[in-house]
DSSP file (Angstrom, degrees, kcal/mol; ACC not computed):
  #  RESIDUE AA STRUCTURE BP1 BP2  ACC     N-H-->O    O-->H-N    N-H-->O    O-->H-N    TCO  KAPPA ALPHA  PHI   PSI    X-CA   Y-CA   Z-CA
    1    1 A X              0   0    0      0, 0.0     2,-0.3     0, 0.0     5,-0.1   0.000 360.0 360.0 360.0 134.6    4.2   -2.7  -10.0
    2    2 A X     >  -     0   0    0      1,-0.1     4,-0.9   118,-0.1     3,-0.2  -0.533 360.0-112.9 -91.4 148.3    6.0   -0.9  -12.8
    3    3 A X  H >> S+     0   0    0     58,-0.5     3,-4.1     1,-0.3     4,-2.0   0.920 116.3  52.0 -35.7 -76.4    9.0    1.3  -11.8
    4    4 A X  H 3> S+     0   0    0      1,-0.3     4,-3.4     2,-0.2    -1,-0.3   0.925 111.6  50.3 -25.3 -50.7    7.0    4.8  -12.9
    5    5 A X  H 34 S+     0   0    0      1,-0.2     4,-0.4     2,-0.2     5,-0.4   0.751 111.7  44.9 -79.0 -13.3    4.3    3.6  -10.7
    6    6 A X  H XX>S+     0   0    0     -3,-4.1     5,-1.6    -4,-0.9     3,-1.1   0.889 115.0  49.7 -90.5 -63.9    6.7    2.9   -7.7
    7    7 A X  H 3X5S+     0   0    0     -4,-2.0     4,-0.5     1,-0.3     5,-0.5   0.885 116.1  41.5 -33.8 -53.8    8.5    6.2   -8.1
    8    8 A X  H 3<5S+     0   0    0     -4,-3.4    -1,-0.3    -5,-0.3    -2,-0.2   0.608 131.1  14.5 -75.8  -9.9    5.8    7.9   -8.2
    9    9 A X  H <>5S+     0   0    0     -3,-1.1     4,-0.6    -4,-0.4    -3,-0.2   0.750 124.6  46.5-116.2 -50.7    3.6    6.5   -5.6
   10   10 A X  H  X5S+     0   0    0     -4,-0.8     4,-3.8    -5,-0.4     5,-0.3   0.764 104.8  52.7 -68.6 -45.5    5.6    4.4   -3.5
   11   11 A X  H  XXS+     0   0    0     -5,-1.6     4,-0.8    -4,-0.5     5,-0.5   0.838 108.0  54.3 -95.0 -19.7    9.0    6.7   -2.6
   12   12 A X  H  >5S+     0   0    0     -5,-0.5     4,-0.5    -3,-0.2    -1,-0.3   0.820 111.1  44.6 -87.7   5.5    6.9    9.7   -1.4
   13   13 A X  H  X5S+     0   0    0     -4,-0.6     4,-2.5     2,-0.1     5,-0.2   0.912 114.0  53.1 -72.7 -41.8    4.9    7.3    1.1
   14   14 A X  H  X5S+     0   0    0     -4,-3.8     4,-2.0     1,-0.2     5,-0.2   0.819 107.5  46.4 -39.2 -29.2    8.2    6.1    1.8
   15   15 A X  H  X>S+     0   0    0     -4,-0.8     4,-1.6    -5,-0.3     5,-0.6   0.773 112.3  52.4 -86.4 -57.7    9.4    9.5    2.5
   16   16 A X  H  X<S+     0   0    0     -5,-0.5     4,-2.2    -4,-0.5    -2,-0.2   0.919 109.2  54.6 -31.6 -49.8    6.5   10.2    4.6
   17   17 A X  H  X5S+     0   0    0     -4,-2.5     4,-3.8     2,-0.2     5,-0.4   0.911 105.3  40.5 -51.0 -75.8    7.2    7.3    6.3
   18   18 A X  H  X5S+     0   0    0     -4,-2.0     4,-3.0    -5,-0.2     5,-0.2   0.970 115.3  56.4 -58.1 -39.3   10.9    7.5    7.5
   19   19 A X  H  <5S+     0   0    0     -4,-1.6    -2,-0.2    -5,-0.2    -1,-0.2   0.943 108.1  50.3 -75.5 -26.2   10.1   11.4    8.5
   20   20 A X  H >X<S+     0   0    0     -4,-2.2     3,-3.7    -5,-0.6     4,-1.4   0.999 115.5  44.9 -36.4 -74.4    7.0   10.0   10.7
   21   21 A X  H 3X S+     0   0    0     -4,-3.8     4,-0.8     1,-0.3    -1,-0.2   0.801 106.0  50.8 -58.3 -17.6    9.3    7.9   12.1
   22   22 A X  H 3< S+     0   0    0     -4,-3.0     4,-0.4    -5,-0.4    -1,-0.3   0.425 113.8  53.5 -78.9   6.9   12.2   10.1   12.7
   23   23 A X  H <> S+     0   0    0     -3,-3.7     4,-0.9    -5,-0.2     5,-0.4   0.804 106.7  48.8-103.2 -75.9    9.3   12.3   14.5
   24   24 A X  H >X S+     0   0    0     -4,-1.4     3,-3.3     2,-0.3     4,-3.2   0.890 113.9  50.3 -40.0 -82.1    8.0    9.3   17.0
   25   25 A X  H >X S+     0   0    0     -4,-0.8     3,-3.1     1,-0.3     4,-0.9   0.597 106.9  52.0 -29.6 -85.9   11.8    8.6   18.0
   26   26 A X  H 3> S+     0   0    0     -4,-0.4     4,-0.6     1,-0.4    -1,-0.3   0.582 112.4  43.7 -45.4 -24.3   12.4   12.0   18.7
   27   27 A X  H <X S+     0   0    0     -3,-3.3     4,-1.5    -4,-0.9    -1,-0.4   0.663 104.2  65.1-101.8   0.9    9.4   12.2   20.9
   28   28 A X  H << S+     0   0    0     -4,-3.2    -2,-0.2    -3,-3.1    -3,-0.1   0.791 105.8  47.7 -47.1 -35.5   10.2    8.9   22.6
   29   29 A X  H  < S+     0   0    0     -4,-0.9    -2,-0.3    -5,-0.4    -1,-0.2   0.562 118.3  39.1 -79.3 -28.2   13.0   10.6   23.6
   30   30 A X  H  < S+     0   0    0     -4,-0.6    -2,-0.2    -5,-0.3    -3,-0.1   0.703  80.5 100.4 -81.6 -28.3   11.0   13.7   24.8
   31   31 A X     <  -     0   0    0     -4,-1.5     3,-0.0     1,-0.1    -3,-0.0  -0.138  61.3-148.3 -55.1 153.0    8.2   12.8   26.3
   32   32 A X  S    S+     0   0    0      1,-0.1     2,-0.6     5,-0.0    -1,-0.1   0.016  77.4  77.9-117.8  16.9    8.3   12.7   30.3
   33   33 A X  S  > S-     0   0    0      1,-0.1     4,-1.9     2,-0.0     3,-0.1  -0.960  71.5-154.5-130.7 110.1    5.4    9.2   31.1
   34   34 A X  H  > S+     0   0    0     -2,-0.6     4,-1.6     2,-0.2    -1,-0.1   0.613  93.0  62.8 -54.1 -28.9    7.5    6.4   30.4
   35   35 A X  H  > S+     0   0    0      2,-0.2     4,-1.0     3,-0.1    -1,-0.2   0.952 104.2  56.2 -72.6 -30.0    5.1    4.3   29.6
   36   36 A X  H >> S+     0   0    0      1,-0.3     4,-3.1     2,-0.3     3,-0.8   0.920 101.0  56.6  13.3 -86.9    4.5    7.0   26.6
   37   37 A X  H 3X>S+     0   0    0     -4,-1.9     4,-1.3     1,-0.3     5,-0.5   0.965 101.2  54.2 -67.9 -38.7    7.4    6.8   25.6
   38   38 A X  H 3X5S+     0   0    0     -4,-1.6     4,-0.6     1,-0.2    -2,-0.3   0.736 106.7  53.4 -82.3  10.7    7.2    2.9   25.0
   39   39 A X  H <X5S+     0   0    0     -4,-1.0     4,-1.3    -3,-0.8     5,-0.3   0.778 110.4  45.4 -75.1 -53.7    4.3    3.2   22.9
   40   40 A X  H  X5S+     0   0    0     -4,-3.1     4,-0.7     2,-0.2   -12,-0.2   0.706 112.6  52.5 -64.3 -13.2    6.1    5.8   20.6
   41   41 A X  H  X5S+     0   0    0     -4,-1.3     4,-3.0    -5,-0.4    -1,-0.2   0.788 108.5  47.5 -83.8 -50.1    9.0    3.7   20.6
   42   42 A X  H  X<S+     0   0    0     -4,-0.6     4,-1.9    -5,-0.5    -2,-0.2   0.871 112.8  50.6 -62.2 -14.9    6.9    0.5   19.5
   43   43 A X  H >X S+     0   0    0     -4,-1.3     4,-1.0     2,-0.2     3,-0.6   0.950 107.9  52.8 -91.7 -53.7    5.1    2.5   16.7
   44   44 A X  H 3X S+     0   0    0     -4,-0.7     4,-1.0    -5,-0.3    -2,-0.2   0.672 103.8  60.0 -25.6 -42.4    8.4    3.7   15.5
   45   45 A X  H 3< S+     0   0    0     -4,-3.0    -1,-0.3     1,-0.2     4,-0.2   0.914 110.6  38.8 -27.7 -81.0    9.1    0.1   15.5
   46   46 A X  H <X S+     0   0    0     -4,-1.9     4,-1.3    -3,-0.6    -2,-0.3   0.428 108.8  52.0 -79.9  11.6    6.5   -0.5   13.1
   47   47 A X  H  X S+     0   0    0     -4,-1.0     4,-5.6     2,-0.2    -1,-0.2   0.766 110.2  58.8 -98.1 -30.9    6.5    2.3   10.6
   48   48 A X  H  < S+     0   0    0     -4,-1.0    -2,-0.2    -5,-0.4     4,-0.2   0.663 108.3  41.3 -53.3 -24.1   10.1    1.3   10.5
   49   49 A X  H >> S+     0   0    0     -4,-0.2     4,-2.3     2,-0.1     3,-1.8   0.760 114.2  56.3 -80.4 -69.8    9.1   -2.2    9.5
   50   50 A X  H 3X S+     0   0    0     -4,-1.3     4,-2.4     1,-0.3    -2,-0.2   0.880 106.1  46.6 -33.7 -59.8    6.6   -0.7    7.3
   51   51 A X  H 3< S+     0   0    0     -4,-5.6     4,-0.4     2,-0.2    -1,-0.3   0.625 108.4  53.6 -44.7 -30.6    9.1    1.4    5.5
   52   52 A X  H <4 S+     0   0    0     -3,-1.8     4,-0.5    -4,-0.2    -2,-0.2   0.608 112.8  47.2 -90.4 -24.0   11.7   -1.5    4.8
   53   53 A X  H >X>S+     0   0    0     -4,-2.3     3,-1.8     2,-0.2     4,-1.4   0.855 115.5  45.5 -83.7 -76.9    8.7   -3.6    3.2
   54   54 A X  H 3X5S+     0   0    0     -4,-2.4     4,-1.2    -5,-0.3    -2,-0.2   0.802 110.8  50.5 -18.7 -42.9    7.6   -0.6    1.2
   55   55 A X  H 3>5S+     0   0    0     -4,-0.4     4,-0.9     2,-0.2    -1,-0.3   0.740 110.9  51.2 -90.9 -24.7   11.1    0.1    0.2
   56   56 A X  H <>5S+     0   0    0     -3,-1.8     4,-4.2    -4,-0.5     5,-0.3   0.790 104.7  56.3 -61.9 -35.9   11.7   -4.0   -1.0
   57   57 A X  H  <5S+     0   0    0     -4,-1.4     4,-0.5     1,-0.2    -2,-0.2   0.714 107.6  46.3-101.6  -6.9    8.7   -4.2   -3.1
   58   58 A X  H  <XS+     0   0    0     -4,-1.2     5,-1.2    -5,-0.5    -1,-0.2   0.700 114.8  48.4 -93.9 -11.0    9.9   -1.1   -5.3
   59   59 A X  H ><5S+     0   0    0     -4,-0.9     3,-1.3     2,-0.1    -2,-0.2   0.901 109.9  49.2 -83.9 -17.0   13.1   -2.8   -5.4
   60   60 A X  T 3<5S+     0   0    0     -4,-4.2    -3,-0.2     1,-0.2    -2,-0.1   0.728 107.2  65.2 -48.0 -37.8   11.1   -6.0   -6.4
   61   61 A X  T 3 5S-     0   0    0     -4,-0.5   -58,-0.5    -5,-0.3    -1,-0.2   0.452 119.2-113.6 -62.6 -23.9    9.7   -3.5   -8.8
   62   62 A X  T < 5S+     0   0    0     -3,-1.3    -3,-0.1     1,-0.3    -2,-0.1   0.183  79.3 129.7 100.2 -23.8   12.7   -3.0  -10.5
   63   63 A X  S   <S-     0   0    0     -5,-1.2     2,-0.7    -6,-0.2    -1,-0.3  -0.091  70.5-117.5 -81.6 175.6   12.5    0.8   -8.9
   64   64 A X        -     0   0    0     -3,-0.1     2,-0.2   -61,-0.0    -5,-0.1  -0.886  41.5-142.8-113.9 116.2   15.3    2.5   -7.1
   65   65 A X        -     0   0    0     -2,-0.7     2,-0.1   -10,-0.2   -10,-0.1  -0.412  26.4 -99.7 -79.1 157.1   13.2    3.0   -3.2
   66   66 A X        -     0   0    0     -2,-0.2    -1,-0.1     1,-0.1     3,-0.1  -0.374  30.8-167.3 -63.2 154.1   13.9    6.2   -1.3
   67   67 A X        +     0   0    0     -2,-0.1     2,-0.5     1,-0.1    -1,-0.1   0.599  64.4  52.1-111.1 -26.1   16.6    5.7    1.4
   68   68 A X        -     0   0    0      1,-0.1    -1,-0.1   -50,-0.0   -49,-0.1  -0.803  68.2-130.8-134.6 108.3   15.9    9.1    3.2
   69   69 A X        -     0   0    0     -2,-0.5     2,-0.2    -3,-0.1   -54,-0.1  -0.012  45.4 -79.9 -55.2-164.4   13.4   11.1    4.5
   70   70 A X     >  -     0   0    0    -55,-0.1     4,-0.5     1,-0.1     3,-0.4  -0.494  25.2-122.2-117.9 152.5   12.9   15.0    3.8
   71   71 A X  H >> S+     0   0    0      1,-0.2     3,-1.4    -2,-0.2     4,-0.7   0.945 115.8  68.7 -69.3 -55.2   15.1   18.4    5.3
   72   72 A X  H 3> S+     0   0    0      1,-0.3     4,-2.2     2,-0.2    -1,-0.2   0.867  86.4  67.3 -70.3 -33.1   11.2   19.4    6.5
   73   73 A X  H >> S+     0   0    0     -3,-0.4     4,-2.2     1,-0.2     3,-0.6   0.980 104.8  41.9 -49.9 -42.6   11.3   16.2    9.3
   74   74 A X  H <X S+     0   0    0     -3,-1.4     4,-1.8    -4,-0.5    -1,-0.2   0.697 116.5  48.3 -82.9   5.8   14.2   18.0   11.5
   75   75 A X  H 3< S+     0   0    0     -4,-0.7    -1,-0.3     2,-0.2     4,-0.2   0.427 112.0  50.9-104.1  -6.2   12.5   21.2   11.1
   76   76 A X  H <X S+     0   0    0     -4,-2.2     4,-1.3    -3,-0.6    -2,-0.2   0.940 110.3  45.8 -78.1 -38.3    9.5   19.5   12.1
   77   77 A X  H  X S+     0   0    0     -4,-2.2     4,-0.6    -5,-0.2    -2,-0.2   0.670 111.4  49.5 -32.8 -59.3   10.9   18.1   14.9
   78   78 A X  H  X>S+     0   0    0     -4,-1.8     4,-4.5     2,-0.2     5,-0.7   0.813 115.2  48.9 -67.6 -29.7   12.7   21.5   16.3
   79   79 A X  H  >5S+     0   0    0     -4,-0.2     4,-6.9     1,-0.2    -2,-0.1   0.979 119.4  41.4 -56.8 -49.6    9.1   23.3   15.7
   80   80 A X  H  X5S+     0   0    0     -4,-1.3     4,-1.7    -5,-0.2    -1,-0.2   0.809 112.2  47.1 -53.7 -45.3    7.6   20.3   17.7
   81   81 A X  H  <5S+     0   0    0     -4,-0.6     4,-0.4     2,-0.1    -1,-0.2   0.918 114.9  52.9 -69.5 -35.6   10.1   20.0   20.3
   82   82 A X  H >X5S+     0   0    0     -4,-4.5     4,-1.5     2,-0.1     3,-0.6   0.923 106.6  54.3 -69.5 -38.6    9.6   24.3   20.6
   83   83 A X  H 3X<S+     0   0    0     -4,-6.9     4,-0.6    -5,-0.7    -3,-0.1   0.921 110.5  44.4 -44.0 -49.9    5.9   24.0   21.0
   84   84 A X  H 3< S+     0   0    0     -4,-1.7    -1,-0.2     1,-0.3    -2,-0.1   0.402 107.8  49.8 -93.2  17.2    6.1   21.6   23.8
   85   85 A X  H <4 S+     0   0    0     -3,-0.6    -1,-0.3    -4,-0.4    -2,-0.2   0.381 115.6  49.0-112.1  25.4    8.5   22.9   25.9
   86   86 A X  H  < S+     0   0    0     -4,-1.5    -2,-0.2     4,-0.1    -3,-0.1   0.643 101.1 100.2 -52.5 -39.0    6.3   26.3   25.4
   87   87 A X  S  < S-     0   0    0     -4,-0.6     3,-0.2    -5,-0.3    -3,-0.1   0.347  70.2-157.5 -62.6 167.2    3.7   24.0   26.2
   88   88 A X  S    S+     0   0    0      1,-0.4     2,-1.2     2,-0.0    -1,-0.1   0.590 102.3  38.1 -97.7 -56.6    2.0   23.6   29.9
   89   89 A X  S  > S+     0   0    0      1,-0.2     4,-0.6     2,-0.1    -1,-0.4  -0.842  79.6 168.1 -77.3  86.9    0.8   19.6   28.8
   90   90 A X  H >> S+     0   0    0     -2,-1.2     4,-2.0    -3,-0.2     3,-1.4   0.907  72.1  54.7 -27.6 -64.3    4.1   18.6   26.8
   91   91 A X  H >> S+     0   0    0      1,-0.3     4,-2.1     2,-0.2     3,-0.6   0.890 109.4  51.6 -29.0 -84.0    3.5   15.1   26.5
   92   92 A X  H 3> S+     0   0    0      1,-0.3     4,-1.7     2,-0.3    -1,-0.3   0.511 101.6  55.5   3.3 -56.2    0.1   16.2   24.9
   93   93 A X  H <X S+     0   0    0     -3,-1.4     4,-2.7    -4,-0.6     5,-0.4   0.990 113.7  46.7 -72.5 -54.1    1.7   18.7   22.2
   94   94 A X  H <X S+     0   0    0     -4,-2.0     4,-2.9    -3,-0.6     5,-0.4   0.972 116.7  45.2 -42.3 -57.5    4.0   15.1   20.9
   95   95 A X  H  X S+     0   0    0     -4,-2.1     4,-1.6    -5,-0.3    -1,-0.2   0.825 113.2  50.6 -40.7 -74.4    0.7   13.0   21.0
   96   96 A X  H  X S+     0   0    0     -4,-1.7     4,-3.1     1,-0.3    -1,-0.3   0.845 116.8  36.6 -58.3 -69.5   -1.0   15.7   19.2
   97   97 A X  H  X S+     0   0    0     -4,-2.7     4,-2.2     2,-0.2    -1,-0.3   0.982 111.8  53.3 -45.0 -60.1    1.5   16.1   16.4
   98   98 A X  H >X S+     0   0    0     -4,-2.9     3,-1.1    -5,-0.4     4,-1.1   0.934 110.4  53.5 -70.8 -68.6    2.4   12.9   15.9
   99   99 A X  H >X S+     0   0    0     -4,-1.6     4,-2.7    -5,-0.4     3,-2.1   0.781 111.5  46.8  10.4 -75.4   -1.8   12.2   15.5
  100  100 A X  H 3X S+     0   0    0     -4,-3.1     4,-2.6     1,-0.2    -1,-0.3   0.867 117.4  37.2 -69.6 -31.6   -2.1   14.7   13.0
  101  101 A X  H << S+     0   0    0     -4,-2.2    -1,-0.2    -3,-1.1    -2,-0.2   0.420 115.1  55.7-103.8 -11.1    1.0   13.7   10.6
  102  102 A X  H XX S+     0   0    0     -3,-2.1     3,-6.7    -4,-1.1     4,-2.2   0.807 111.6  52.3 -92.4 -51.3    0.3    9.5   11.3
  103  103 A X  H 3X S+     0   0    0     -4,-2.7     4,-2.1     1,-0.3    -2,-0.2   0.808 104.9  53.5 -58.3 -27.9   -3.2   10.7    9.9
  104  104 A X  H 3X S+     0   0    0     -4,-2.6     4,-0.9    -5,-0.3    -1,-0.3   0.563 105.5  47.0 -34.8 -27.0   -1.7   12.1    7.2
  105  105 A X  H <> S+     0   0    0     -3,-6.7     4,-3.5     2,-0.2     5,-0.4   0.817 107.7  55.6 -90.0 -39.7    0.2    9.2    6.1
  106  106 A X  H  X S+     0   0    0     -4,-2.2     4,-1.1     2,-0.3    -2,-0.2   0.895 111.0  52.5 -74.4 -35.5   -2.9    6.8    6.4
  107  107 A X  H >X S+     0   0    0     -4,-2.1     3,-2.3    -5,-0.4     4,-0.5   0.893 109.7  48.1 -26.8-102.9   -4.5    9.6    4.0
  108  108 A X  H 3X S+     0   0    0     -4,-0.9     4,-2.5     1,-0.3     3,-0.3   0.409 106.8  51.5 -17.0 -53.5   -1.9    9.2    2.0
  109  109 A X  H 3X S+     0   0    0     -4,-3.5     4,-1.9     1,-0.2    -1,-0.3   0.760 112.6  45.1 -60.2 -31.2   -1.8    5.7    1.7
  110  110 A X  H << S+     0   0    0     -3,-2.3    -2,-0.2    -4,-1.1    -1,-0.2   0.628 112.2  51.3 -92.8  -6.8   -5.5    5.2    0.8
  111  111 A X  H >X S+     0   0    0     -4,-0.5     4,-3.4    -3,-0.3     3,-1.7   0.842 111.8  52.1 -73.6 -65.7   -5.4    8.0   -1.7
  112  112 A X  H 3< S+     0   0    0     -4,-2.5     4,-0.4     1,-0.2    -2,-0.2   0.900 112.4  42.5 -39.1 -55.7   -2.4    6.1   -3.0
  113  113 A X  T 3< S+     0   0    0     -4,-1.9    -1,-0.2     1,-0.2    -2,-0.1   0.540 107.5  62.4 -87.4   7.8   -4.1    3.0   -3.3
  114  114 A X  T <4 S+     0   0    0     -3,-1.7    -1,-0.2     1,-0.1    -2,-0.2   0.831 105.2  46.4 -50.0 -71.3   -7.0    4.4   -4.6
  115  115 A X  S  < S+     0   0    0     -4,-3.4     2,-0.3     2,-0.1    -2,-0.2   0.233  95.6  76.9-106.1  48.9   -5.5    5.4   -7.2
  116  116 A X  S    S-     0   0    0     -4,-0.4     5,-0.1    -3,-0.1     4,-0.1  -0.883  88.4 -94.5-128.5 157.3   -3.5    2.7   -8.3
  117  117 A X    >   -     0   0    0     -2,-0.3     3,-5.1     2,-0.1    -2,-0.1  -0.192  48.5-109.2 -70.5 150.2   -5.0   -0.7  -10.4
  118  118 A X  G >> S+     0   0    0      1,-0.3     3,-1.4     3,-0.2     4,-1.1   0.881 113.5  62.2 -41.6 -62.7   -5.7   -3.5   -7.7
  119  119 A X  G 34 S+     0   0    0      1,-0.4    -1,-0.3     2,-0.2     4,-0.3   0.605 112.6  34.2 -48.7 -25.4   -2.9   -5.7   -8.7
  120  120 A X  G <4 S+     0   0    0     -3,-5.1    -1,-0.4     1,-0.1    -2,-0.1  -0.587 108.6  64.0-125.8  76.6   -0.2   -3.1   -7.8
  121  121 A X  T <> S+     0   0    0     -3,-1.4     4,-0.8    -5,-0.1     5,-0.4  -0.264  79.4  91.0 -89.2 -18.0   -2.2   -1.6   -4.9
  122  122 A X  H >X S+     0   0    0     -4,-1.1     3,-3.0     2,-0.2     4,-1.2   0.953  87.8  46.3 -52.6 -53.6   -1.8   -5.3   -3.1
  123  123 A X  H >> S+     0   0    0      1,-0.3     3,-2.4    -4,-0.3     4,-0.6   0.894 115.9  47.5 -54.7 -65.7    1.8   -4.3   -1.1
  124  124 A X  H >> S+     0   0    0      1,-0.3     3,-0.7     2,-0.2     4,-0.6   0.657 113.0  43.3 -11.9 -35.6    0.1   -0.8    0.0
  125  125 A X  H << S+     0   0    0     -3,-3.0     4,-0.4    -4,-0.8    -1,-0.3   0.511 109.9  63.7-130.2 -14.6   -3.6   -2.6    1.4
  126  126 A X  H << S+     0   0    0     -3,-2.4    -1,-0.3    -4,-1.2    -2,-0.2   0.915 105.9  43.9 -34.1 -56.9   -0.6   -5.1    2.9
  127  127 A X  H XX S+     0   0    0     -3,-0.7     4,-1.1    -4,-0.6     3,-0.7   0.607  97.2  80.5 -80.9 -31.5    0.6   -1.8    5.1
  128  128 A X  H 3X S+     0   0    0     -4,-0.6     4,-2.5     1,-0.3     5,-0.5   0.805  82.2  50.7 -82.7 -25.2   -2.6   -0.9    6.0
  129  129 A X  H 3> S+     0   0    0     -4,-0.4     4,-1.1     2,-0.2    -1,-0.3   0.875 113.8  50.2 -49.5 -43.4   -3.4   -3.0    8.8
  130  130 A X  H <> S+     0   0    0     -3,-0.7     4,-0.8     1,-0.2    -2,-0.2   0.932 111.8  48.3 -65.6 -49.8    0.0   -2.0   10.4
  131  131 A X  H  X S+     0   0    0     -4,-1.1     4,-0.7     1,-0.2    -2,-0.2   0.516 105.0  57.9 -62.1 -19.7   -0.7    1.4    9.9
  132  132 A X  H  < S+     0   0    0     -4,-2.5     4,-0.4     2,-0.2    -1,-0.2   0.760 100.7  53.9 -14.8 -73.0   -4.1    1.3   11.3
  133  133 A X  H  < S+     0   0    0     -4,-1.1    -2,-0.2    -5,-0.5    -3,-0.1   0.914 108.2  54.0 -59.1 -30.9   -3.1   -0.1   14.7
  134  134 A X  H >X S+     0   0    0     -4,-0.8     4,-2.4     1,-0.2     3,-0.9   0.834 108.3  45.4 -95.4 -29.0   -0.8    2.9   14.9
  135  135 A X  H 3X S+     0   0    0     -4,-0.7     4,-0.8     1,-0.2     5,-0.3   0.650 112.2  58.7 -71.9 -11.1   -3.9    5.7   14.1
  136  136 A X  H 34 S+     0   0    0     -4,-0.4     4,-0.4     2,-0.2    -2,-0.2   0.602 115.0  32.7-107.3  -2.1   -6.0    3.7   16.8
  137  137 A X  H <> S+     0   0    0     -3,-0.9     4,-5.2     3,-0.1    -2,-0.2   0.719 116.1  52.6-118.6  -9.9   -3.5    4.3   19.2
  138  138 A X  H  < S+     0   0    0     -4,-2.4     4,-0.3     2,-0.1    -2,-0.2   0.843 114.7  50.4 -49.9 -40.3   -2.5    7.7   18.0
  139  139 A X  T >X S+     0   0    0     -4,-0.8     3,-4.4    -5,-0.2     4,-1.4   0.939 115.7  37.2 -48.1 -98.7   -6.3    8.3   18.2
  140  140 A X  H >> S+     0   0    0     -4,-0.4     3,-2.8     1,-0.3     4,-2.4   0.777 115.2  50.4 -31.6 -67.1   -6.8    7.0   21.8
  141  141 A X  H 3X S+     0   0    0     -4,-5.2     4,-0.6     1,-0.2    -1,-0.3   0.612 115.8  48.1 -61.8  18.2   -3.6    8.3   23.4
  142  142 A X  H <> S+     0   0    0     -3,-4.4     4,-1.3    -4,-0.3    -2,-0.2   0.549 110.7  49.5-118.5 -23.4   -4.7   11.9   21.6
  143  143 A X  H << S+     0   0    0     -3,-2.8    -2,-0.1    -4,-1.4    -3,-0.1   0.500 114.4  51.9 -98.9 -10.6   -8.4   11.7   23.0
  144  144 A X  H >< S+     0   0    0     -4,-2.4     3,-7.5    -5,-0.4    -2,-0.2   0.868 106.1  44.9 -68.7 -81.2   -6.8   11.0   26.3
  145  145 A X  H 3< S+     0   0    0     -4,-0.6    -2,-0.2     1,-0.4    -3,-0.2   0.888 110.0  55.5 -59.8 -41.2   -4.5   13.6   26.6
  146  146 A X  T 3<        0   0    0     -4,-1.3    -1,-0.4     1,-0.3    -2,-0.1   0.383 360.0 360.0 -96.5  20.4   -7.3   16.4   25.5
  147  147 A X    <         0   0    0     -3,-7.5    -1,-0.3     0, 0.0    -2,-0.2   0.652 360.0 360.0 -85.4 360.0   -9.5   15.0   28.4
C-alpha cells in the first residue's frame, strides 16, 4: 500500500479505532453486570489488537501510522457517561452507544475497502472478521437490553 493511500485511508480507521476503544474501556469500567463488563473488556481487547495490526501495515507501508485517537473520544465518553447516569437502564445507554459507533467503524472499514484496489485492501478485509465478531455481539447485547 503506498504511503498516500495509508494516510489517507488507513490513520483515520485507526483513529476511529483507538477512540472506540478508549470508549469500550471506559464503559467496562461503568457498567454495573459484571459479566458486561467482561465482554467490553474482551472487545477492547480486540479492537486494540486490531489497531496495532492496522498501525504495522502502514508502517510496512512506509507511512507514518496514527498513535492517537481524537479530543472528540473524551467528550464522547463524558456525554456517554452523562446520559447513563441520567439514564433509568444505564448498562443499556453503554451497549447502545458503543453499538452505534462499533457500526460505524465497520462502515467505515467497508467503505474504505471499497474504495481501495484489491491488493491494498488485503490488511483491511484481514480486520474484518475481528471486527465482525465485535458488531455480532454489539448487536445481540443491544437487542437484549432494548427487550
Amino acid at each position: 500500500m503506498a504511503p498516500s493511500l495509508t494516510d489517507a485511508i488507513c490513520n483515520p480507521l485507526i483513529r476511529r479505532g483507538i477512540d472506540l476503544c478508549r470508549l469500550y474501556r471506559h464503559a467496562a469500567r461503568a457498567v454495573g453486570e459484571p459479566g458486561l463488563r467482561a465482554v467490553l473488556d474482551e472487545d477492547a481487547q480486540s479492537l486494540a489488537v486490531l489497531v496495532a495490526e492496522l498501525q504495522h501495515e502502514v508502517g510496512l507501508a512506509g507511512g507514518t501510522p496514527r498513535t492517537h485517537g481524537s479530543w472528540r473520544a473524551a467528550l464522547r465518553c463524558r456525554m456517554v457517561d452523562g446520559m447513563a447516569h441520567a439514564a433509568t437502564r444505564r448498562d443499556h445507554t453503554w451497549i447502545h452507544a458503543l453499538a452505534q459507533d462499533e457500526a460505524g467503524l465497520l462502515r467505515a472499514f467497508e467503505h474504505a475497502i471499497a474504495r481501495l484496489p484489491a491488493e491494498s485492501a488485503r490488511g483491511l478485509r484481514r480486520q474484518l472478521p475481528r471486527l465482525r465478531g465485535i458488531h455480532l455481539d454489539m448487536h445481540d447485547l443491544d437487542g437484549a437490553a432494548q427487550s
